[in-house]
Structures are given as C-alpha cells and as structure tokens.
C-alpha positions in Angstrom: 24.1 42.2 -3.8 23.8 39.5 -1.4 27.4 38.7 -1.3 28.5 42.4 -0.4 25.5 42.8 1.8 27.6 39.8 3.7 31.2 41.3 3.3 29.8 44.8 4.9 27.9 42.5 7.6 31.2 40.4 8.7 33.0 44.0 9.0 30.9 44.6 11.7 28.4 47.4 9.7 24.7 46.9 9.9 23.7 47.4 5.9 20.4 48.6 4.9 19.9 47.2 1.3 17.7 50.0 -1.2 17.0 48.7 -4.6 15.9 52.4 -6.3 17.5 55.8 -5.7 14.4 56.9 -4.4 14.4 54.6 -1.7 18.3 55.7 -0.7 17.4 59.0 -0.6 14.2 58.2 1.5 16.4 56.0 4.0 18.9 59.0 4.0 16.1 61.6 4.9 15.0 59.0 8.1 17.8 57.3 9.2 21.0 58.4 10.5 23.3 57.1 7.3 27.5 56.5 8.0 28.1 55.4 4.5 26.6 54.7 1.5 28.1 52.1 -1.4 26.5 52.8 -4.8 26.5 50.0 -7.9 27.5 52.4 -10.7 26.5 49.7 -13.4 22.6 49.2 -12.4 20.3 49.5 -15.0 17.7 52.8 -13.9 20.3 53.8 -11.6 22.4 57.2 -12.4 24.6 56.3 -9.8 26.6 59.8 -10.2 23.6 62.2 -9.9 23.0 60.3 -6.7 26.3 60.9 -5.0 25.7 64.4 -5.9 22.3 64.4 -4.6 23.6 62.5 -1.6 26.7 65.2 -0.8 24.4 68.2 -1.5 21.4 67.2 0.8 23.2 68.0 4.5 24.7 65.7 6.9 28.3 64.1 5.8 27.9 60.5 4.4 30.9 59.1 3.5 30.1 57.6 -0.3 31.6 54.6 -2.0 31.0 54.0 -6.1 31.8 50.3 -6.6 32.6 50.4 -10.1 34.4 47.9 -12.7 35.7 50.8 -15.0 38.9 50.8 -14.4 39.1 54.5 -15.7 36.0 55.9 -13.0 36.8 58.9 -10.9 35.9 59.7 -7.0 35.2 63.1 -8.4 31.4 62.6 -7.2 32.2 60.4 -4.2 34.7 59.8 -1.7 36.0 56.6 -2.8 35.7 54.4 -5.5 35.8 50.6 -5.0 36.8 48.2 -8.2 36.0 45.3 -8.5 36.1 43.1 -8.7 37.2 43.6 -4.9 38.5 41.7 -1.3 37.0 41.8 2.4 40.9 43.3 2.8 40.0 46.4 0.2 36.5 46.8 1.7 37.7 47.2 5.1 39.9 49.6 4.4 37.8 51.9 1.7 34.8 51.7 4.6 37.6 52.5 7.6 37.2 56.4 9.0 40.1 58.5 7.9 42.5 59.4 10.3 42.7 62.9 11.2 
C-alpha cells in the first residue's frame, strides 16, 4: 500500500489511504473524491460491491480495480489495473479521458 500510495503521490494526486470499505464510503460522503483505486484481493474487502456502491451513491468518481487476475472485468469499474503494474500504466489508467 505504501508503495502505490507513493506512485499516485509522484503523479502529482494527493491520495487519501482507507483501510475498510466503511471508511471509503465515509471519505466519499465528506470529501470531494476524483478517483478511487480498489485492492480486489484484500481479505474483508468485497471489492466489487464497493465499486457498485461507489457508482450508485451520486457524484462521478472515476474507479480503478487493481487486480492480478488476469481474467477480471471493468464491468463494475472504469478501469482495471493488473499488476503487477508501472508508474507509465498508472499514469495513464488515472489520466482524464479525452472528450
């Protein structure tokens, strides 16, 4: 966690670090939220019900699942992130879409 807490930090985002669902979805309900990278693996974590939670609550927040499953889907967020992964891939999985 540390070591991505760095990569996201050197990209020039400030990350908030949550260590329970419940406190992502409390930081999410008081604090303006741009994007949100979710562990898929952590124990006590369903990282999918989440995302869903996340995309069904209001404002936009663009949603990473950092996975190792090489088979995962983005179904329930906007990107997924394998790792293991670069600074180069972050960068551009965290970069706004051009519209």
């Amino acid at each position: 966690r540390a070591l991505l807490i760095d990569m996201v930090s050197s990209l020039g985002y400030r990350p908030i670090e949550c260590d329970s669902k419940a406190s992502a979805l409390r930081l999410l309900q008081s604090s303006p939220v741009d994007i949100l990278l979710v562990e898929e693996s952590l124990p006590g974590l369903d990282a999918r019900e989440l995302l869903c939670q996340v995309h069904a609550s209001g404002p936009a927040v663009k949603t990473v699942l950092l996975s190792a499953a090489r088979n995962s889907s983005a179904q329930e967020s906007d990107a997924v992130l394998l790792k293991p992964f670069g600074l180069e891939q972050l960068s551009r999985t965290l970069a706004p879409q051009q519209e």
